[in-house]
LUMLUMLUM-301176 format. One record per residue (C-alpha): residue number from 1; residue in three letters; x, y, z negated. Coordinates in steps of 0.5 Angstrom, whole numbers. Example, Ala and Ser with C-alpha at 12.3 -4.5 7.8 and 13.67 -1.06 7.14 Angstrom:
ATOM  num  residuo     c1     c2     c3
ATOM    1      ALA     25     -9    -16
ATOM    2      SER     27     -2    -14
//
This chain:
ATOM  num  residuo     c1     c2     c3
ATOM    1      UNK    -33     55     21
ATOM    2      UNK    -27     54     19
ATOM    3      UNK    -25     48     14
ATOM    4      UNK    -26     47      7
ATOM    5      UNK    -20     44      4
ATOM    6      UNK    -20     37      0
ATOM    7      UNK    -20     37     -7
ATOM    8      UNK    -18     30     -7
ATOM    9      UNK    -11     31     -5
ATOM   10      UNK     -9     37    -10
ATOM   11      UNK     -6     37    -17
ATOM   12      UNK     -9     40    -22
ATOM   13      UNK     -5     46    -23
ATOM   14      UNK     -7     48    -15
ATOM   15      UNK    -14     47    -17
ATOM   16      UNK    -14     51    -22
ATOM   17      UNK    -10     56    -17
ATOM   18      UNK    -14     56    -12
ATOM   19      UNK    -20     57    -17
ATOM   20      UNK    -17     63    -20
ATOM   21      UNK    -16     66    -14
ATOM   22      UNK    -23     65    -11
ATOM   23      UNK    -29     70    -11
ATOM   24      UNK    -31     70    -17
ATOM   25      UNK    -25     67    -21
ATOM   26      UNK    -26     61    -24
ATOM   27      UNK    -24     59    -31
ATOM   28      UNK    -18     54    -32
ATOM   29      UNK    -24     50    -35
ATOM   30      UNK    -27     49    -29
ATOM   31      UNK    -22     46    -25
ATOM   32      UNK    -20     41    -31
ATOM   33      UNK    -28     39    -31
ATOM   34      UNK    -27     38    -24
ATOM   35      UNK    -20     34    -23
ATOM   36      UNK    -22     30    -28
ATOM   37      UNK    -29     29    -24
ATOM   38      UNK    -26     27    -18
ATOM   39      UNK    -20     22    -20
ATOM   40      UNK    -27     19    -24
ATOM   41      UNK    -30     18    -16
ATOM   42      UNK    -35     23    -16
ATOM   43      UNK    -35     24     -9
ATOM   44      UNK    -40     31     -9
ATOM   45      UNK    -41     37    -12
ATOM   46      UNK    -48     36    -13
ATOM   47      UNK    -46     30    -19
ATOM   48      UNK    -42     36    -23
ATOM   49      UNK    -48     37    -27
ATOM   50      UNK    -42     40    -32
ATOM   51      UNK    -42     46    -28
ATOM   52      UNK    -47     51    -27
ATOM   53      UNK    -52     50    -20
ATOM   54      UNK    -49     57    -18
ATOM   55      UNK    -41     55    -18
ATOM   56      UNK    -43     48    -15
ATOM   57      UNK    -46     52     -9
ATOM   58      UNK    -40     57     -9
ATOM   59      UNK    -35     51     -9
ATOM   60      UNK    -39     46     -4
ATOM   61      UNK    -39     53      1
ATOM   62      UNK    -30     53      0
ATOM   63      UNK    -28     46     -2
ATOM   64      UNK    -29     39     -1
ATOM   65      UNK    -28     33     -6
ATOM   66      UNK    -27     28      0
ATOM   67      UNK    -25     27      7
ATOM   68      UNK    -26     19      8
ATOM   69      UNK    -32     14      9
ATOM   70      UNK    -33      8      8
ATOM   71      UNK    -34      5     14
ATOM   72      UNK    -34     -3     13
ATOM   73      UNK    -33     -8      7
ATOM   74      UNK    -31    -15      8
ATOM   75      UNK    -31    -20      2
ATOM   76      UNK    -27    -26      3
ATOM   77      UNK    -28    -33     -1
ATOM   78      UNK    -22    -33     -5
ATOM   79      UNK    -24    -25     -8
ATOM   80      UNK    -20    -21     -4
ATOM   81      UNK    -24    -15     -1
ATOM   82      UNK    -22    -10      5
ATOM   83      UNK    -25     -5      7
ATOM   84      UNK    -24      0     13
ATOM   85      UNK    -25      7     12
ATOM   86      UNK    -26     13     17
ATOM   87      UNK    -21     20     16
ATOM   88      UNK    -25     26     19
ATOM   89      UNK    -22     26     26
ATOM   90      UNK    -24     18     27
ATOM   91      UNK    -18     14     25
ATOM   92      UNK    -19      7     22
ATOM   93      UNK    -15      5     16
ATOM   94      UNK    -14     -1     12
ATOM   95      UNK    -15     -2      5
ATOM   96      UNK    -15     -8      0
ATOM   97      UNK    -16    -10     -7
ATOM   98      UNK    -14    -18     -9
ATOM   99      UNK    -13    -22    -15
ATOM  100      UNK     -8    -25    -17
ATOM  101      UNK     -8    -32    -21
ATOM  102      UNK     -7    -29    -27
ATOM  103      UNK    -13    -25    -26
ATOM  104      UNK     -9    -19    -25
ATOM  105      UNK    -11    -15    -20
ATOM  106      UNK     -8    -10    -14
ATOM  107      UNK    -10     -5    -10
ATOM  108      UNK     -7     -5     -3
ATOM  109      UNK     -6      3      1
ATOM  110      UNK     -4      5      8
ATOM  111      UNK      1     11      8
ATOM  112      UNK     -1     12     16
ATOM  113      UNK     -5     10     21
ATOM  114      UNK     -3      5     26
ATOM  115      UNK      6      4     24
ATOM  116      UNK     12      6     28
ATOM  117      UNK     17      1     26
ATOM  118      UNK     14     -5     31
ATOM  119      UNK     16    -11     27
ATOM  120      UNK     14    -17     32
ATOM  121      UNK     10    -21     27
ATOM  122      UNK      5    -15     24
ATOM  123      UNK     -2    -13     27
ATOM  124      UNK     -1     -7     25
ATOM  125      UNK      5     -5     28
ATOM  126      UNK      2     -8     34
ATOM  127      UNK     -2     -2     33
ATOM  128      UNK      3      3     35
ATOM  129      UNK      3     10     31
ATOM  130      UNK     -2     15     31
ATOM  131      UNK      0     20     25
ATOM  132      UNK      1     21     18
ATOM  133      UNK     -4     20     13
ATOM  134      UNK     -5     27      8
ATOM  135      UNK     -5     26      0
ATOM  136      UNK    -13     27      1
ATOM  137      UNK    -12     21      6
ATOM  138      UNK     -9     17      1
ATOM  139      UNK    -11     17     -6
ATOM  140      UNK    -18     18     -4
ATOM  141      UNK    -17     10     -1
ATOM  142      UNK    -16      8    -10
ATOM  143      UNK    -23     12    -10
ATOM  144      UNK    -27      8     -5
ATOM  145      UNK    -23      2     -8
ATOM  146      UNK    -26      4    -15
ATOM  147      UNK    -33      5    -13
ATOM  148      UNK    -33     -1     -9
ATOM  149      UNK    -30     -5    -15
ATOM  150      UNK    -35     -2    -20
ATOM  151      UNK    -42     -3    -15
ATOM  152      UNK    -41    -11    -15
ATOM  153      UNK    -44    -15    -19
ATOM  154      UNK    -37    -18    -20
ATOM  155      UNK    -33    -14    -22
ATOM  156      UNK    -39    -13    -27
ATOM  157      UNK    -38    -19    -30
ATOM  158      UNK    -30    -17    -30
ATOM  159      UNK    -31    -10    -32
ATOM  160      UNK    -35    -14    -39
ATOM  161      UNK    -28    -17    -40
ATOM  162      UNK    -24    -11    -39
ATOM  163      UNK    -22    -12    -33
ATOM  164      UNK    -20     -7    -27
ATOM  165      UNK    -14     -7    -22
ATOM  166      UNK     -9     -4    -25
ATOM  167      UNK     -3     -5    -20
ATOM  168      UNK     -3     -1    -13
ATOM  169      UNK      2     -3     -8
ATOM  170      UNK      4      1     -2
ATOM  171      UNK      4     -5      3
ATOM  172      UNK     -2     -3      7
ATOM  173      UNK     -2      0     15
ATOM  174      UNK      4      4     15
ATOM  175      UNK     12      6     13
ATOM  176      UNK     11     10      7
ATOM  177      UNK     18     13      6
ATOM  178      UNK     16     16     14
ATOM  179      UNK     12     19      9
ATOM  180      UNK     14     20      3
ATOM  181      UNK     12     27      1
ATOM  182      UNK      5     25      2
ATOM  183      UNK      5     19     -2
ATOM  184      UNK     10     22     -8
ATOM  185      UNK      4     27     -9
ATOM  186      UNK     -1     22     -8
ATOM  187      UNK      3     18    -14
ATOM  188      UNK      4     25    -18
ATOM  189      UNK     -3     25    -17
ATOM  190      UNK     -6     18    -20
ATOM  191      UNK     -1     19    -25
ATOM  192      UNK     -2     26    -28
ATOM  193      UNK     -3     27    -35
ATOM  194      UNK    -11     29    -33
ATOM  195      UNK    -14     24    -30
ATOM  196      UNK    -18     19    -32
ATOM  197      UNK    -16     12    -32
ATOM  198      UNK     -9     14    -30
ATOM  199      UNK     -3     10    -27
ATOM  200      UNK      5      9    -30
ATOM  201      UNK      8      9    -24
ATOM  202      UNK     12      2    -26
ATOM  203      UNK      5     -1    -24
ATOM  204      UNK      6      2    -17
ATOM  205      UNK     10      0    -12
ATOM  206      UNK     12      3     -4
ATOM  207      UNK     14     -2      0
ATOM  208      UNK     19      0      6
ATOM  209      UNK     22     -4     13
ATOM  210      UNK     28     -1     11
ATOM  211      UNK     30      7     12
ATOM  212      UNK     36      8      9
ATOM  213      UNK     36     15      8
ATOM  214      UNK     30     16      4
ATOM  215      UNK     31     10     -1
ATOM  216      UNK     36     16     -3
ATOM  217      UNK     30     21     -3
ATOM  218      UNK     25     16     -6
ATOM  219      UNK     30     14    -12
ATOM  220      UNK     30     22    -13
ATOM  221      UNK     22     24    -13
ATOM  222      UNK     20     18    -15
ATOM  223      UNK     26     15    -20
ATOM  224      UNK     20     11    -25
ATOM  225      UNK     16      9    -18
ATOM  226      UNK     18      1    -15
ATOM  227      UNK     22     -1     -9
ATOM  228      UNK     20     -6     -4
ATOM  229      UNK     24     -7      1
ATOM  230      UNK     22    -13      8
ATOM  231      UNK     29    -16      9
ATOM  232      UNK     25    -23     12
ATOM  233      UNK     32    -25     14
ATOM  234      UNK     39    -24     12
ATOM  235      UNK     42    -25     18
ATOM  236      UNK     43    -18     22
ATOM  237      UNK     42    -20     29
ATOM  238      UNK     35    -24     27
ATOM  239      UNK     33    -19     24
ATOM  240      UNK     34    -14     29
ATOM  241      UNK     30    -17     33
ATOM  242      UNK     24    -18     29
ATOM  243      UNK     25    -11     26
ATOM  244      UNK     27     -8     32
ATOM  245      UNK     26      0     27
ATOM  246      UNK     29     -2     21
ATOM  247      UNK     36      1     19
ATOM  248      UNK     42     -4     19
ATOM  249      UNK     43     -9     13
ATOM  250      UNK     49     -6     11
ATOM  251      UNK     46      1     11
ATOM  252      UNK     40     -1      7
ATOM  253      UNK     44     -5      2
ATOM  254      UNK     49      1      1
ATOM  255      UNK     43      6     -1
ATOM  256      UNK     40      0     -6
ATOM  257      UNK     46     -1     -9
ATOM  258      UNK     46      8    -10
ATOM  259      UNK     39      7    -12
ATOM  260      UNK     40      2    -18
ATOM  261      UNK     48      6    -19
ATOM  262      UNK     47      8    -27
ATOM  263      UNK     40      4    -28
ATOM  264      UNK     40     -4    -29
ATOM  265      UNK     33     -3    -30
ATOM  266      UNK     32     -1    -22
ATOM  267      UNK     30     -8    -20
ATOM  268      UNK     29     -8    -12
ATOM  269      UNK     23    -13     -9
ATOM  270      UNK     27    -17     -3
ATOM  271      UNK     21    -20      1
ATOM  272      UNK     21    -25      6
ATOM  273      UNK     16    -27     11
ATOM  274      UNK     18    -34     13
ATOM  275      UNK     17    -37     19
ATOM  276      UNK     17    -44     20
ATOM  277      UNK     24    -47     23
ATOM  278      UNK     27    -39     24
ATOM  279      UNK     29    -37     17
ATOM  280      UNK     28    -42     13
ATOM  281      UNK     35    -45     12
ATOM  282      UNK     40    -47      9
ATOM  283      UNK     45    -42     12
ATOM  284      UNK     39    -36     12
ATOM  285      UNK     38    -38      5
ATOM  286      UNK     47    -36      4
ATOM  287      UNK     45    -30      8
ATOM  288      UNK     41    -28      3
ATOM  289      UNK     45    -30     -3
ATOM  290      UNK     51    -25      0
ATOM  291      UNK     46    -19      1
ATOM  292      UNK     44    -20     -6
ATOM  293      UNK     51    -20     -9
ATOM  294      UNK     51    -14    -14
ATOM  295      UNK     43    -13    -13
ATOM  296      UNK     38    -13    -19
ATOM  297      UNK     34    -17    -15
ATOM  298      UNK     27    -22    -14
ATOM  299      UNK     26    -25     -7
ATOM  300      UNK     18    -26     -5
ATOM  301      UNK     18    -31      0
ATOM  302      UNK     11    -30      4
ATOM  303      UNK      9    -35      8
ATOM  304      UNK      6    -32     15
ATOM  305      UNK      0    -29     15
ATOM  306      UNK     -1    -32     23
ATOM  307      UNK     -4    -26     28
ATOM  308      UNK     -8    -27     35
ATOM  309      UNK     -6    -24     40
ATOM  310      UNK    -12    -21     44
ATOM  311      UNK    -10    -23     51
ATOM  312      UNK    -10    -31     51
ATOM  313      UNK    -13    -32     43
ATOM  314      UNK     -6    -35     41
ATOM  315      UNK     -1    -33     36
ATOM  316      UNK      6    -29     37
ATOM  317      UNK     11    -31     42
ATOM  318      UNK     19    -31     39
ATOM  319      UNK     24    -33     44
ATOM  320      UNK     20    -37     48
ATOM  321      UNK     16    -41     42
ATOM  322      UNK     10    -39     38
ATOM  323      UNK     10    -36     32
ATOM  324      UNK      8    -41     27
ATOM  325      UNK      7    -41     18
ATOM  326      UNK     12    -45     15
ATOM  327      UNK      9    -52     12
ATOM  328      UNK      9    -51      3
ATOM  329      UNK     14    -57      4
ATOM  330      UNK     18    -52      9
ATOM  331      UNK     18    -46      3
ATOM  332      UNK     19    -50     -3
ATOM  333      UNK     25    -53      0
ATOM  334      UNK     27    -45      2
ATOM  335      UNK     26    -43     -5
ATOM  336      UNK     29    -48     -8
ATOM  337      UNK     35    -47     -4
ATOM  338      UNK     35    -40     -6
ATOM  339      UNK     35    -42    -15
ATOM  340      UNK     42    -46    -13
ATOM  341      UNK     45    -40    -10
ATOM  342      UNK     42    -36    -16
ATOM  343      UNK     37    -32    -13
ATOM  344      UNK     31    -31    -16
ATOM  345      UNK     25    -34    -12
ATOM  346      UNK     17    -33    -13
ATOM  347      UNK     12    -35     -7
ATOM  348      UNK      7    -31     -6
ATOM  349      UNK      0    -33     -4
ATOM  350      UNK     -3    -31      1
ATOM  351      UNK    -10    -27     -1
ATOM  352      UNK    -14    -25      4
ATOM  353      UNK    -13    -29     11
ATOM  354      UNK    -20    -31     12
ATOM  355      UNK    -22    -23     13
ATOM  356      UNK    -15    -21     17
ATOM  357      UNK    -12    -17      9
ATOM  358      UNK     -7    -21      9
ATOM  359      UNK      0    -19      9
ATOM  360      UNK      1    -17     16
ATOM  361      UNK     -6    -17     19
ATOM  362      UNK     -9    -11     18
ATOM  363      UNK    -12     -8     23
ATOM  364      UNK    -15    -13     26
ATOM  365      UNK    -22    -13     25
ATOM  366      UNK    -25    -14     32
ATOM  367      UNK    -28    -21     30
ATOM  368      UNK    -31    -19     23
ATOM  369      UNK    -37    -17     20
ATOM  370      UNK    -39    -11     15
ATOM  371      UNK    -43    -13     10
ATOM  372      UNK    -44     -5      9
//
């Protein structure tokens, strides 16, 4: 039986295109009715009640509004929510949705299932790479996000104030710019002028380790889009240890200053994962004042999300020392060392630790449990 092609993962105009070329030709209408049913979490045909029962049959014999499962919820105390998912062929990725102190709220996505940089200090480069995620794949992780924000009596309370999460950060499994036309179509699709509860693409942001040559690619196909990059230190040969698949500092900082040339708007994320005693010093905090120069930039200083090695129980090793998070004491001195150099330094606190959806954690899932 060959396989019926997602609708999830197609714009509205090739929805209506394969419509007008099914048997029987379909109305634009129709696709209209259905595009905006799906980017609404309408995750079958049989809801359609729009639609009459013969063309719901029709469309459900060809086509498929969703591809993904939901195969595990797991809500941690500070209110961040991650929930795995199963892709048809069975991988597992991850996906969560946290709050901010001001209340804001954020969706967090994967671009691929496990990752190919292999940064020492993240699960999932722990992971290795499998494949690609599709445009399907993708976009229907906001969809499972937006039925789980909906279903909760929290989130009913927060719906009553007006609130839902309005940000979404590619910051999950993966390296997005190694994939970059799928999340370019998911990004066109979220917001695209038909679907509900569209997105401005200033409120999504593609965090990347640093691929050079796709920083050129990303500010052509997603110019109104926000850049993320991972520096977690300024110092080349550090950094190369700890991001052995990223590109060189000097190749990085080349595509930034093209990607910001002409456009002061185009502010560019810096985030640091800090380390306690690697990366926290005076000399780091020079290092990244020298990078920045001729940037538009914010740094984020992250404090390390600790993640446990399976074979002892213990955490990463780094030159022959475990890995360990920074005290607050540790990340403020940081900071403030960066403000005297004039960088502009915001901490970010972690959400999420307490079910491994943290920064860096995701893909450990062995020791939780569903609620689903």
């Amino acid at each position: 039986m060959p396989q019926r092609t997602a609708l999830s993962g197609l714009s509205y105009k090739e929805i209506a295109a394969l419509f007008a070329a099914s048997c029987p030709p379909l109305p634009e209408l129709r696709a209209r009715q259905v595009f905006q049913r799906i980017t609404a979490n309408f995750d079958n045909f049989d809801a359609l009640t729009e639609l009459p029962l013969s063309a719901r049959k029709e469309l459900s014999t060809h086509f498929t509004l969703r591809t993904t499962r939901i195969d595990g919820v797991f809500p941690a105390e500070d209110g961040t929510i991650k929930l795995r998912i199963l892709t048809n062929d069975g991988c597992a990725i991850e996906s969560v949705i946290m709050e901010d102190g001001s209340g804001r709220r954020t969706a967090c996505i994967s671009s691929q299932v496990g990752c190919p940089m292999g940064c020492i200090f993240c699960a999932t480069g722990k992971l290795g790479f499998f494949r690609n995620l599709n445009t399907a794949e993708i976009i229907e992780q906001i969809y499972h996000i937006r039925n789980i924000e909906e279903d909760s009596s929290q989130d009913k309370k927060r719906k009553q104030s007006g609130g839902q999460f309005e940000n979404i950060v590619f910051m999950g499994m993966g390296e997005p710019l190694l994939n970059l036309e799928a999340v370019s179509k998911a990004c066109a699709i979220l917001c695209g002028e038909k679907s509900e509860r569209r997105f401005s693409p200033r409120r999504i942001t593609v965090s990347t380790c640093g691929i050079a040559g796709k920083i050129y690619e990303f500010a052509r196909i997603l110019p109104d889009t926000r850049l993320a990059v991972s520096v977690t230190s300024a110092r080349e040969e550090l950094r190369r240890r700890l991001m052995p698949g990223a590109d060189s500092l000097k190749e990085i900082k080349t595509a930034l200053l093209d990607y910001q040339k002409g456009d002061a708007g185009r502010r560019v994320t810096l985030e640091m994962t800090l380390f306690c005693g690697l990366n926290t010093s005076q000399k780091e905090a020079r290092a990244v004042a020298s990078f920045a120069k001729g940037l538009s930039v914010m740094v984020n200083l992250i404090p390390w999300n600790p993640v446990i090695q399976k074979k002892d129980g213990g955490t990463i090793e780094f030159d022959g020392s475990r890995l360990l998070t920074p005290s607050f004491n540790e990340v403020q001195t940081f900071r403030e060392q960066l403000r005297y150099l004039g960088i502009n330094a915001v901490l970010r606190r972690s959400k999420g630790r307490g079910v491994l959806g943290a920064c860096g954690q995701l893909g450990s899932t062995d020791k939780l449990e569903s609620i689903e």
